[in-house]
C-alpha positions in Angstrom: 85.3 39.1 20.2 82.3 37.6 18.7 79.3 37.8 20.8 76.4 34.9 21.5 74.3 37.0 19.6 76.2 37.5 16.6 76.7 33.5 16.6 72.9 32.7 16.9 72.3 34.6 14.1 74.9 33.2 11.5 73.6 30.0 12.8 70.1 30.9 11.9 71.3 32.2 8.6 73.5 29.5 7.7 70.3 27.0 9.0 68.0 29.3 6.4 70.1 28.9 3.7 70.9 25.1 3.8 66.9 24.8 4.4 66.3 27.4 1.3 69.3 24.8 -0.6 67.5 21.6 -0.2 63.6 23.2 -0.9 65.2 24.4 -4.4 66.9 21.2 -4.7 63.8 19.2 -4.3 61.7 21.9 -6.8 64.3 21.2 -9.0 64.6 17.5 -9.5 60.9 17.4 -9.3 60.8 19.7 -12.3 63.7 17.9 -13.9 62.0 14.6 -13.5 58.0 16.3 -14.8 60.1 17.3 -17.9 61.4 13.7 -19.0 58.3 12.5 -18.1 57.0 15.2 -21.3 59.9 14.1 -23.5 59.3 10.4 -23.2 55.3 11.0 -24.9 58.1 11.3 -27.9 55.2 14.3 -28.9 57.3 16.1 -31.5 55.3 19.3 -30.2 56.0 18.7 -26.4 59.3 17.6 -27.2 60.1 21.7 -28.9 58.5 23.2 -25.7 60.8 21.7 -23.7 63.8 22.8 -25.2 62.3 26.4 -26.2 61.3 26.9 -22.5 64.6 25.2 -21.3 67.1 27.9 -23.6 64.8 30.8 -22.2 65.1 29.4 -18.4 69.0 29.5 -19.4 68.7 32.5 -20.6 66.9 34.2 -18.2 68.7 32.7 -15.4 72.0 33.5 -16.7 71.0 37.4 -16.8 70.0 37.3 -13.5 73.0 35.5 -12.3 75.1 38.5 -13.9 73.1 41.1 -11.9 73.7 39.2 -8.4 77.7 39.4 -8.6 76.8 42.1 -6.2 75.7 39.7 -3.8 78.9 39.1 -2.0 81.4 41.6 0.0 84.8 41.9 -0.8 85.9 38.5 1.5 83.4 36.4 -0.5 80.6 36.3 1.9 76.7 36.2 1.4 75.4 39.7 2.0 72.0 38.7 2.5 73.2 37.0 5.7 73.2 41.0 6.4 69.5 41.0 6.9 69.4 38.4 9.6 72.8 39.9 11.8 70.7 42.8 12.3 67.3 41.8 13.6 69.1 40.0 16.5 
């Protein structure tokens, strides 16, 4: 039996993490949309950058994407939901 507790507090994590989601989100097309912006000056220079600094982000990203497959228990879920079950 689950009690009103343990439901607040996966409520609160699941409200985190769609409020984490959509801040990323936003960070992202911003950034997305700041890097076209650099392409279109057609600066051969600026143009380089971008892709240099966008095959390192990949890079960098997919490492650390490797290292988090530890993230998740054995049914799939989101262990740092962990943190949140506990303070309540």
């Amino acid at each position: 039996m689950i009690s009103a507790q343990t439901a607040s507090a996966s409520d609160m994590c699941l409200h985190l993490s769609a409020c984490n989601d959509a801040y990323l989100y936003n960070f992202q097309m911003f950034l997305a949309y700041v890097l076209m912006l650099i392409v279109m000056t057609f600066n051969v220079w600026l143009v380089v950058s971008v892709i240099i600094g966008a095959g390192i982000g990949h890079l960098v990203a997919g490492f650390f994407s490797l290292n988090s497959s530890d993230a998740k228990d054995e049914q799939g879920h989101d262990k740092s939901c962990e943190r949140v079950r506990l303070l309540v």
